[in-house]
TORLO-101241 format. One record per atom (N, C-alpha, C, CB): residue in three letters; atom name; x, y, z. Coordinates in pm, whole numbers, plus 50000, padded with zeros to 5 digits. Glycine has a CB too. Layout:
// TORLO-101241
ATOM ALA CA X Y Z
...
***
This chain:
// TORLO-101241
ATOM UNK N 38885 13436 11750
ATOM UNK CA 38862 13528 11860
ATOM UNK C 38842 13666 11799
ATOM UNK CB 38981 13526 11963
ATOM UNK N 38740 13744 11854
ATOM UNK CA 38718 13896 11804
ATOM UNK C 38791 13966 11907
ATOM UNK CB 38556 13952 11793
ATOM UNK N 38736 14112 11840
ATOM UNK CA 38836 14194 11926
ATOM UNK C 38815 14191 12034
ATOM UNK CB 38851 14315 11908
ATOM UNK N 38681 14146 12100
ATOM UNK CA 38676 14116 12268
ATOM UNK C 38828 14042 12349
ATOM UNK CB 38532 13989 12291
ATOM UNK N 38815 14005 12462
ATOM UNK CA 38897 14048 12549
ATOM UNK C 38882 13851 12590
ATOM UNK CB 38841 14206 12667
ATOM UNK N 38800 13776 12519
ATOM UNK CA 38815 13648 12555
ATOM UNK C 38684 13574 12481
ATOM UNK CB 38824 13635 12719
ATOM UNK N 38696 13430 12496
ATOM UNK CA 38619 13314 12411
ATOM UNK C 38491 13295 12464
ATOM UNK CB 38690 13171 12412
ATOM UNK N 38403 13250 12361
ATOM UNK CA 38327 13163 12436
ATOM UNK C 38378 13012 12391
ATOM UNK CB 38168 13191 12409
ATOM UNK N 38322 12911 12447
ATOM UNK CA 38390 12757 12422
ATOM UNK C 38339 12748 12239
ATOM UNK CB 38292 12594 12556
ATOM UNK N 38310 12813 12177
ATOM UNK CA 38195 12786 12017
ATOM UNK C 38296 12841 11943
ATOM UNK CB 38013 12886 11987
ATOM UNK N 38342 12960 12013
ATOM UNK CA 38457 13048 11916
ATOM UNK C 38584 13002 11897
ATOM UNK CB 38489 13182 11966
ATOM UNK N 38644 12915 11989
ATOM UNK CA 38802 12837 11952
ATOM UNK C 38812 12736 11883
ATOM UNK CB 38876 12785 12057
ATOM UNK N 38907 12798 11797
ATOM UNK CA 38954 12698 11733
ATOM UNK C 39076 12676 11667
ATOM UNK CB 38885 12681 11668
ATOM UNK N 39154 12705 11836
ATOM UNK CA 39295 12684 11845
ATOM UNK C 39380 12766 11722
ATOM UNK CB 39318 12523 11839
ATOM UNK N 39366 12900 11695
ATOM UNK CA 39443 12972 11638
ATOM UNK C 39546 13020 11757
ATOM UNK CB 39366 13075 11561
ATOM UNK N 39646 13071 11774
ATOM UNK CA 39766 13131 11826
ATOM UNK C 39664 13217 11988
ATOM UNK CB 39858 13262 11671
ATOM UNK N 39607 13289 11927
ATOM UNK CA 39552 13428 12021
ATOM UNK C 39431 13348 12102
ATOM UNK CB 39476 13591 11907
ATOM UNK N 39369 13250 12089
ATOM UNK CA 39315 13168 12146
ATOM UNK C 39393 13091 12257
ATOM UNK CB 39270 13103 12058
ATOM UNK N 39504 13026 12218
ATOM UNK CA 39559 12947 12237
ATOM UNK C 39623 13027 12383
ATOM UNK CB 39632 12900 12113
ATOM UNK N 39682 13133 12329
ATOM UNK CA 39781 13233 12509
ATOM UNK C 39650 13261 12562
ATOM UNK CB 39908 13443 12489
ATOM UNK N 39524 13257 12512
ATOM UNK CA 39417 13293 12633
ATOM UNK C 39384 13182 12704
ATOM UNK CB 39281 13351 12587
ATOM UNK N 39355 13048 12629
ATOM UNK CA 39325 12978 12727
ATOM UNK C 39473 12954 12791
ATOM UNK CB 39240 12856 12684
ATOM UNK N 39574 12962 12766
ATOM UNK CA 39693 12935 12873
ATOM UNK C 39694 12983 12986
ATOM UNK CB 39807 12973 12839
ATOM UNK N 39646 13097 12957
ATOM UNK CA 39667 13232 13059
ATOM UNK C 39530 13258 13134
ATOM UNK CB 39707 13386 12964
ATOM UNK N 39383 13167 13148
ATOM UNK CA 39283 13117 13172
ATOM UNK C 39318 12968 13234
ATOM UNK CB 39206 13129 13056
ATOM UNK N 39395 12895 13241
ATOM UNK CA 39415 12780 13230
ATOM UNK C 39378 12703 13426
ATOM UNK CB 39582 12776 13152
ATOM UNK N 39377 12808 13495
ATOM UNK CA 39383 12798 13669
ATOM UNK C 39196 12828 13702
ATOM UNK CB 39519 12965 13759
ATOM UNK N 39109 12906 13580
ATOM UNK CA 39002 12881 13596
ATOM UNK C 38943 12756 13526
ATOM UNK CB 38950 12984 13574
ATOM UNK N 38996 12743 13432
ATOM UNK CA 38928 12639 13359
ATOM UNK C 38995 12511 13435
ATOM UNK CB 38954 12647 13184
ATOM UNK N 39075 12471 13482
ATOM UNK CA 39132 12350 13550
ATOM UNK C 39033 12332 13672
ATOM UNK CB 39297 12370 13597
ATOM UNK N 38930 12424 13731
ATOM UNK CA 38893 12454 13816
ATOM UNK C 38732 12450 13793
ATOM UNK CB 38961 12558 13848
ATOM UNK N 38682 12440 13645
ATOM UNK CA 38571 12404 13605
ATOM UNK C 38494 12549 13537
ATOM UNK CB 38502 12331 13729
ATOM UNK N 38562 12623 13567
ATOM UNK CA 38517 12775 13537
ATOM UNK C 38568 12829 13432
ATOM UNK CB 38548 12868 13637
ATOM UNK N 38438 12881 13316
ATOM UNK CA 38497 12957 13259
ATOM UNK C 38499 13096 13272
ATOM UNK CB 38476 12931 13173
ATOM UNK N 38666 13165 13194
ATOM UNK CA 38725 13229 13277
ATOM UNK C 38621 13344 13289
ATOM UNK CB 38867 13257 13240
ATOM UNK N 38672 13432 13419
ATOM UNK CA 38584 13529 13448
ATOM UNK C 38501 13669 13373
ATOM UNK CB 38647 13562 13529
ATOM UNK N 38612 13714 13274
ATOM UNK CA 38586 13780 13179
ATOM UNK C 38496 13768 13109
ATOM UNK CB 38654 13785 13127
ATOM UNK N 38496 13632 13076
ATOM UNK CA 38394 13553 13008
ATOM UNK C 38229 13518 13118
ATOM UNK CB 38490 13396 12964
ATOM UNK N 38204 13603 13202
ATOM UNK CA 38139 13538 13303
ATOM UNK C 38009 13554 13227
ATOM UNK CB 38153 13597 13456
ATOM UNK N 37967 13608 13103
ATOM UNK CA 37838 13643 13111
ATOM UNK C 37819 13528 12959
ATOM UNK CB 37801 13841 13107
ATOM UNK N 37893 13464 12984
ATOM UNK CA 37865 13329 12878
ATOM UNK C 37856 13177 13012
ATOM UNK CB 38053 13307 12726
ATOM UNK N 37721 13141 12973
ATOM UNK CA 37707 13000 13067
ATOM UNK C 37673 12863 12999
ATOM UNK CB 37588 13019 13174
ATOM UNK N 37737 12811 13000
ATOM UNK CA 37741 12690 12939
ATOM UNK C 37593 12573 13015
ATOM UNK CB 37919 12634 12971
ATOM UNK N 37498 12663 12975
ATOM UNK CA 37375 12538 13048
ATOM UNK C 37325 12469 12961
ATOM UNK CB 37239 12587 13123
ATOM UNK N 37355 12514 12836
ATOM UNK CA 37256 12386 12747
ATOM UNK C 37348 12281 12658
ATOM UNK CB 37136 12470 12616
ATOM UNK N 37468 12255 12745
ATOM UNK CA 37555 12209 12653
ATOM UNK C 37541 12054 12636
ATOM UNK CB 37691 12250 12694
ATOM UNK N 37515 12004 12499
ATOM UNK CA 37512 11829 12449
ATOM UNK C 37550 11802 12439
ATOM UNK CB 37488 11754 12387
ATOM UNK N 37612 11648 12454
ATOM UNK CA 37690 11577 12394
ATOM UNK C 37646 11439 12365
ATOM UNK CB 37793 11583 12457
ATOM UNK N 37587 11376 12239
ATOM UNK CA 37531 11260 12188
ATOM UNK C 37376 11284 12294
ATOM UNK CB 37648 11101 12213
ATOM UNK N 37313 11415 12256
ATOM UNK CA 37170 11433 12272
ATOM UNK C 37186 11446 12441
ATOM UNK CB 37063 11293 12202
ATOM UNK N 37256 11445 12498
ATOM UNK CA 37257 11422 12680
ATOM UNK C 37323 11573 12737
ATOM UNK CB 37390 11257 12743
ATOM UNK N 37203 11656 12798
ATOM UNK CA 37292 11742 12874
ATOM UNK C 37435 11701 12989
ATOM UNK CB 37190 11811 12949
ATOM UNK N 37507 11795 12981
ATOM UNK CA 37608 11793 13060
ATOM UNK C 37659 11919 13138
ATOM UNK CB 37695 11746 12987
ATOM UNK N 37726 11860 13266
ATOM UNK CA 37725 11976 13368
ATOM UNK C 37830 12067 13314
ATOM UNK CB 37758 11931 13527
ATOM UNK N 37760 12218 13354
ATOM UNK CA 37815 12301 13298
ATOM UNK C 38008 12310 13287
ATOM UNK CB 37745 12403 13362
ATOM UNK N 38055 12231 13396
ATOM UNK CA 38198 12269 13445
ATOM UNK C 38279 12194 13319
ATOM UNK CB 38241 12203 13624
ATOM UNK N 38188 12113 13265
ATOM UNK CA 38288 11989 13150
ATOM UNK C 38306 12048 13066
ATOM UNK CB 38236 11850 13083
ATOM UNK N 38241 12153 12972
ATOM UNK CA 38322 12239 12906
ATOM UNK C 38460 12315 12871
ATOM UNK CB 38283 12282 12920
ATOM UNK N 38438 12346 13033
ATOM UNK CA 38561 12398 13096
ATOM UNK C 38687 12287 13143
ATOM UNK CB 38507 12475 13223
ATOM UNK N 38640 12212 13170
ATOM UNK CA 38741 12118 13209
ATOM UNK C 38785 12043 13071
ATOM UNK CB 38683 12014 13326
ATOM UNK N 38676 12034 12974
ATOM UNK CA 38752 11966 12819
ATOM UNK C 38871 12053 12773
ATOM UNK CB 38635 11966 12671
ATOM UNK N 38857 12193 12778
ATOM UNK CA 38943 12261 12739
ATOM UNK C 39109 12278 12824
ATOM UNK CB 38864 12371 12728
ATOM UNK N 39020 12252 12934
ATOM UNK CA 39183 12208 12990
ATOM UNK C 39229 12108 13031
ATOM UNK CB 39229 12262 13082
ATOM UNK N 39173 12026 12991
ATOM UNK CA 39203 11868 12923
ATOM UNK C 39332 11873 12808
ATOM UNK CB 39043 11807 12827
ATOM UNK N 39254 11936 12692
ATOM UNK CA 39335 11942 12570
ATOM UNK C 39433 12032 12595
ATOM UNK CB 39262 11979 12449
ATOM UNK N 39414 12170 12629
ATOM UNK CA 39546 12236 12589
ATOM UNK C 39648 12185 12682
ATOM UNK CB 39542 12395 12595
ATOM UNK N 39647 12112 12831
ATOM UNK CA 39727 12077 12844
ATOM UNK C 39785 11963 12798
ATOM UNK CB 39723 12092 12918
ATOM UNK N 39724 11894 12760
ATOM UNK CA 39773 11783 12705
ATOM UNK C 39868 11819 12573
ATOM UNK CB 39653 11694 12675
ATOM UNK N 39839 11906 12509
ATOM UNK CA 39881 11940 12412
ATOM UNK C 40054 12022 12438
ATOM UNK CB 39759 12020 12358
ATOM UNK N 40039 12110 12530
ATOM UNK CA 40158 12154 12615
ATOM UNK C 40253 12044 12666
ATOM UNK CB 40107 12228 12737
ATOM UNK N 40167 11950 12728
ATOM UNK CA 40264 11825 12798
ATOM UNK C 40361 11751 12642
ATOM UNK CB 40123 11665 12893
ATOM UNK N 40290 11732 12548
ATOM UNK CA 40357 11701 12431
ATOM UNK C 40475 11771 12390
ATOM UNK CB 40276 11710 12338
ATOM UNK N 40516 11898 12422
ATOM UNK CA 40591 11947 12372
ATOM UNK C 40750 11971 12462
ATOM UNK CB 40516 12048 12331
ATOM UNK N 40724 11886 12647
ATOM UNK CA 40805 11844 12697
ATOM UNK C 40834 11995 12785
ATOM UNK CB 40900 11771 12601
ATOM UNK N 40945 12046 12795
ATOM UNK CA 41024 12138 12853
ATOM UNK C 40946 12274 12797
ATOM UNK CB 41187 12117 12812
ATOM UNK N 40969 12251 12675
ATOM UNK CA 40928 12375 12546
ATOM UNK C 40785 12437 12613
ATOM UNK CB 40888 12289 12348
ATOM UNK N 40701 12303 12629
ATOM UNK CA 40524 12363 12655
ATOM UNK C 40542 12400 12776
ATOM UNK CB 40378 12252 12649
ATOM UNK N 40651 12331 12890
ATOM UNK CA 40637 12411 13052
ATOM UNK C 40726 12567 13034
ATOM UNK CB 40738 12290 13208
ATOM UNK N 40799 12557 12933
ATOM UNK CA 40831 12732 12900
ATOM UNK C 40725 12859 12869
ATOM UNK CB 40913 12736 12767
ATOM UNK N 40658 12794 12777
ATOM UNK CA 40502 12872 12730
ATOM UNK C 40405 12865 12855
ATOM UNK CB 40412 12779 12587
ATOM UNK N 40373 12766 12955
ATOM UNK CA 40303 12775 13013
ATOM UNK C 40377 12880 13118
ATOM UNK CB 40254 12655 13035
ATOM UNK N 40499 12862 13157
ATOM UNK CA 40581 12896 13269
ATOM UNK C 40551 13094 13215
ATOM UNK CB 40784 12802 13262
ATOM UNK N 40582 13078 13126
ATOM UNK CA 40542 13281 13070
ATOM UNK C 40449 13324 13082
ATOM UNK CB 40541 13340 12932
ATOM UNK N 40326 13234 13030
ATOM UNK CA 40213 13294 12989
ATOM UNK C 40083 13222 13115
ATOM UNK CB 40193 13252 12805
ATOM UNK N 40129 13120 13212
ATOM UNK CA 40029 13142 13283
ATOM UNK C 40093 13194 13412
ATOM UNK CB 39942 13025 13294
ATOM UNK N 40218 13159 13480
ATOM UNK CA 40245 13201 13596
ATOM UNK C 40336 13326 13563
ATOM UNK CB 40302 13091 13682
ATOM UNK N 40359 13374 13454
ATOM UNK CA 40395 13523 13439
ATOM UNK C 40585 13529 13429
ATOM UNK CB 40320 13619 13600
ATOM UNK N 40615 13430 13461
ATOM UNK CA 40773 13436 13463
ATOM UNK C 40815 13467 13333
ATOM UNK CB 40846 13303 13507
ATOM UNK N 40949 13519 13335
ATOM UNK CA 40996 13620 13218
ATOM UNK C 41129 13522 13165
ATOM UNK CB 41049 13805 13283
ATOM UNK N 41129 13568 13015
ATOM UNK CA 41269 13461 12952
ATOM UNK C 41364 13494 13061
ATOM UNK CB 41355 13507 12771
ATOM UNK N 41386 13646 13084
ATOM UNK CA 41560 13587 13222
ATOM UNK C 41551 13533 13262
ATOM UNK CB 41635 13631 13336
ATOM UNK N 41457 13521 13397
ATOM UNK CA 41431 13433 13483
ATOM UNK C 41445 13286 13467
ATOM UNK CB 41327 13458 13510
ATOM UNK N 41338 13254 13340
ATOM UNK CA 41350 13110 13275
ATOM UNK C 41470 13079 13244
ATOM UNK CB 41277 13087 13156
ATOM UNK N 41581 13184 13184
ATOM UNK CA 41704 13151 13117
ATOM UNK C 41807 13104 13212
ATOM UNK CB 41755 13264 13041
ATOM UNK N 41816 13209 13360
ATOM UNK CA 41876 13117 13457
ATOM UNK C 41861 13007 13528
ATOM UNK CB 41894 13159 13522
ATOM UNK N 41701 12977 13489
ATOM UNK CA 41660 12837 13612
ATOM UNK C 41691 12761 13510
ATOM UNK CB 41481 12801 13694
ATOM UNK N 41717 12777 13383
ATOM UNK CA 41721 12644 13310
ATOM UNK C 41888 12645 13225
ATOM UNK CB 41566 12637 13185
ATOM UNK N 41932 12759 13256
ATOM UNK CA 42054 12748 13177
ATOM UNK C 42082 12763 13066
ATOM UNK CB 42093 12668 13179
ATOM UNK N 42029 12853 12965
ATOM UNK CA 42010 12849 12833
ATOM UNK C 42044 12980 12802
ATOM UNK CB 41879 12804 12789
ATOM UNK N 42015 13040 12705
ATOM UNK CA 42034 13194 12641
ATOM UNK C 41853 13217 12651
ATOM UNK CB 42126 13203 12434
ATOM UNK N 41898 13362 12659
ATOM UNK CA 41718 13390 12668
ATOM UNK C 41680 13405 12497
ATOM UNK CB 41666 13581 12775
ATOM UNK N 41762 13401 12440
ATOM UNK CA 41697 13374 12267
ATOM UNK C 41667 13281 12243
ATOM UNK CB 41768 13389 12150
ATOM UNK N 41674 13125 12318
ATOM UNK CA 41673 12966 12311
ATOM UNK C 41530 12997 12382
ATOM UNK CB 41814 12851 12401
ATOM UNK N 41532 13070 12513
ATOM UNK CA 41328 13054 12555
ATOM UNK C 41285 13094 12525
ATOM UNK CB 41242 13070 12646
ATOM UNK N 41309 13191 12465
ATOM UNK CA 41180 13266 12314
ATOM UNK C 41161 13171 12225
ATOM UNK CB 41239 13409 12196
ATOM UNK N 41280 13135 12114
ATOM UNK CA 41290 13065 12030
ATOM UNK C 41183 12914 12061
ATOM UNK CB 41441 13057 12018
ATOM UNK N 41238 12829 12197
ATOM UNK CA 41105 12771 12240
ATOM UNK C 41006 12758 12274
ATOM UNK CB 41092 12744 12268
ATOM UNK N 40978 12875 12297
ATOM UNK CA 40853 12915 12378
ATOM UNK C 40786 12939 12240
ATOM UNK CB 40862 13056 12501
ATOM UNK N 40841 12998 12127
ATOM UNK CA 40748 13021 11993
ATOM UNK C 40725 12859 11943
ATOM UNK CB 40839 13130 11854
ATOM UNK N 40834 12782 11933
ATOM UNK CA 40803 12685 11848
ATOM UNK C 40675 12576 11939
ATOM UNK CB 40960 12609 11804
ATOM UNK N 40706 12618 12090
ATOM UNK CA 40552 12521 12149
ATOM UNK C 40428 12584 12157
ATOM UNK CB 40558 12468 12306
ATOM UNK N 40425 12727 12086
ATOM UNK CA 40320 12811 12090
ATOM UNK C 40259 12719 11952
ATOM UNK CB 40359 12993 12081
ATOM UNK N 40340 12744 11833
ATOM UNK CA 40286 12649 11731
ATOM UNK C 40268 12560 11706
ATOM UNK CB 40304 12639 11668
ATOM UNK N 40296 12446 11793
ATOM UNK CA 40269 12329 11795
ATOM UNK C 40119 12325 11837
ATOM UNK CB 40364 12261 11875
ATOM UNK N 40082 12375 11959
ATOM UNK CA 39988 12402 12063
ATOM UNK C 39878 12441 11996
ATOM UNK CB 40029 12499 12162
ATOM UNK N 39893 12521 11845
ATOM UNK CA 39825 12637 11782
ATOM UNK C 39818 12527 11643
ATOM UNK CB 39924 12815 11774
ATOM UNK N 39862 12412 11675
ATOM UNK CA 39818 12362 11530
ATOM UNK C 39712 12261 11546
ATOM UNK CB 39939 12294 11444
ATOM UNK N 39661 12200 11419
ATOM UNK CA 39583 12101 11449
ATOM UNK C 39436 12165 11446
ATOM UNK CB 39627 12037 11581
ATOM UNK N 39358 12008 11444
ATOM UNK CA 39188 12054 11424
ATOM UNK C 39158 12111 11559
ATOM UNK CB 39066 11911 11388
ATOM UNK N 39074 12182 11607
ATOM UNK CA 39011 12202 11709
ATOM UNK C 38987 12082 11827
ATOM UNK CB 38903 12250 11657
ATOM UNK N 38896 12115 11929
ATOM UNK CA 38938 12071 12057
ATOM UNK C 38917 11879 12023
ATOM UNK CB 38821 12157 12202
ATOM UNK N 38986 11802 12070
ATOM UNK CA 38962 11683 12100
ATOM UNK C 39050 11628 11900
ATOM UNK CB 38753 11658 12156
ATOM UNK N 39187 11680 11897
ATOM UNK CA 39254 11648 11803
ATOM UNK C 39288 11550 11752
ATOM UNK CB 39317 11681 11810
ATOM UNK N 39267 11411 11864
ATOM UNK CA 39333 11342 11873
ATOM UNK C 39195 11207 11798
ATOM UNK CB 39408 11355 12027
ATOM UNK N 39089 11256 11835
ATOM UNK CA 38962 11222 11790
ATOM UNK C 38906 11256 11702
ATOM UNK CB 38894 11234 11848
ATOM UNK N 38875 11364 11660
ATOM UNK CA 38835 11455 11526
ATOM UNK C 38901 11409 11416
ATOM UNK CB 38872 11609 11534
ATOM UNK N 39033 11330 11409
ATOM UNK CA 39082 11288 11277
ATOM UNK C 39106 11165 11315
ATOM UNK CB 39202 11360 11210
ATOM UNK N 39105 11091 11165
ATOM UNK CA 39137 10950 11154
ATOM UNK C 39326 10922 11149
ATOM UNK CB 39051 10897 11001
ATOM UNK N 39376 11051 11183
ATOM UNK CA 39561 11024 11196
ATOM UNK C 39547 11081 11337
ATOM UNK CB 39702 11130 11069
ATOM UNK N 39676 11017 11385
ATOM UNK CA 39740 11035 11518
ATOM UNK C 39785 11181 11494
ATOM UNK CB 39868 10923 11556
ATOM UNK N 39793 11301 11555
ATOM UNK CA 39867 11406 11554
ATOM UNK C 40023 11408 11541
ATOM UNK CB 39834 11460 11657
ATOM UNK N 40050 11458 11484
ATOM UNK CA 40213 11490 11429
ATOM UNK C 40236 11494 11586
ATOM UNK CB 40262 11663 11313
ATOM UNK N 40380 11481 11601
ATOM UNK CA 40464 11441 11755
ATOM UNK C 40482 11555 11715
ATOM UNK CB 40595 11321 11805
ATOM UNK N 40546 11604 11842
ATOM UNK CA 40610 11738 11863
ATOM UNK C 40774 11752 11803
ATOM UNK CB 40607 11766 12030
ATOM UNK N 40811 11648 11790
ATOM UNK CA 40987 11640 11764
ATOM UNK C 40966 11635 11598
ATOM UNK CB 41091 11465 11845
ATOM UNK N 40820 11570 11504
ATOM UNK CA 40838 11629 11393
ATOM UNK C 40756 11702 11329
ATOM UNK CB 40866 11563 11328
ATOM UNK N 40690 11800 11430
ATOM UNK CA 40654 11951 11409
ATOM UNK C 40775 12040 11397
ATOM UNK CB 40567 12006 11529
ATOM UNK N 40910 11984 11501
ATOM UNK CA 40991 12098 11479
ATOM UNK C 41061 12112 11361
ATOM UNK CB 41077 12109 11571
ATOM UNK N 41086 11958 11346
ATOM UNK CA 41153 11891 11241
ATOM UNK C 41111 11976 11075
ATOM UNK CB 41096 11717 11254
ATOM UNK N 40986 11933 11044
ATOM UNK CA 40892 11994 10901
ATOM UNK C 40936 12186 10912
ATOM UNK CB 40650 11956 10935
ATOM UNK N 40929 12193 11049
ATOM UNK CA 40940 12401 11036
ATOM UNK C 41066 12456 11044
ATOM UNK CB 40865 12500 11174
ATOM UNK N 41192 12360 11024
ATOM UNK CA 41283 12374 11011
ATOM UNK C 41319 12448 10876
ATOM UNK CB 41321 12272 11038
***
């Protein structure tokens, strides 16, 4: 990502600062849209195995993966999502869930990096290994 203010779908590739944008994008792109900021990028000539495809699948691949990628990380990824797309704050999180607010930082970083690792979009396909689980991502960054 450059110093602009958001992606086009060509430029990610799931570094960290990518990663809280599409989170925080995640209600347009679930929605087929990419996000608004981004409005003057249009996805019309987009291929896949020589066959155009409608513009919204772009948008919807991407929030395909990152959630999927969030859902992997259990509680941890609905903490990161819970901050960074619907805006709620570690207190808040710390009383609905009972924890110290240094435990929803502390998780909220370690599902940021989980989220932020790996090949680019469609991870699970792009390599001939299954993606590291989330329980030994935490495990190795210990």
């Amino acid at each position: 990502m450059t110093d602009k203010d958001w992606c086009s779908p060509g430029e990610i590739r799931f570094k960290v600062r990518e990663v809280l944008w599409l989170i925080q994008n995640m209600e347009s792109l679930q929605n087929g849209h990419w996000p608004p900021e981004a409005s003057n990028y249009v996805d019309i000539f987009g291929k896949k195995s020589g066959r155009h495809k409608a513009p919204f699948i772009t948008a919807a691949d991407y929030y395909i993966e990152i959630t999927d990628r969030l859902e992997k990380c259990g509680q941890d990824g609905l903490i990161l999502e819970a901050m960074e797309a619907w805006g709620k704050s570690a207190e808040s999180l710390s009383k609905y869930l009972g924890m110290p607010v240094w435990s929803v930082f502390k998780r909220r970083k370690s599902a940021l990096g989980y989220v932020a690792s790996g090949p680019g979009r469609r991870w699970h396909k792009s390599t001939k290994r299954e993606p590291e689980s989330y329980k030994d991502f935490k495990k190795r960054k210990r």
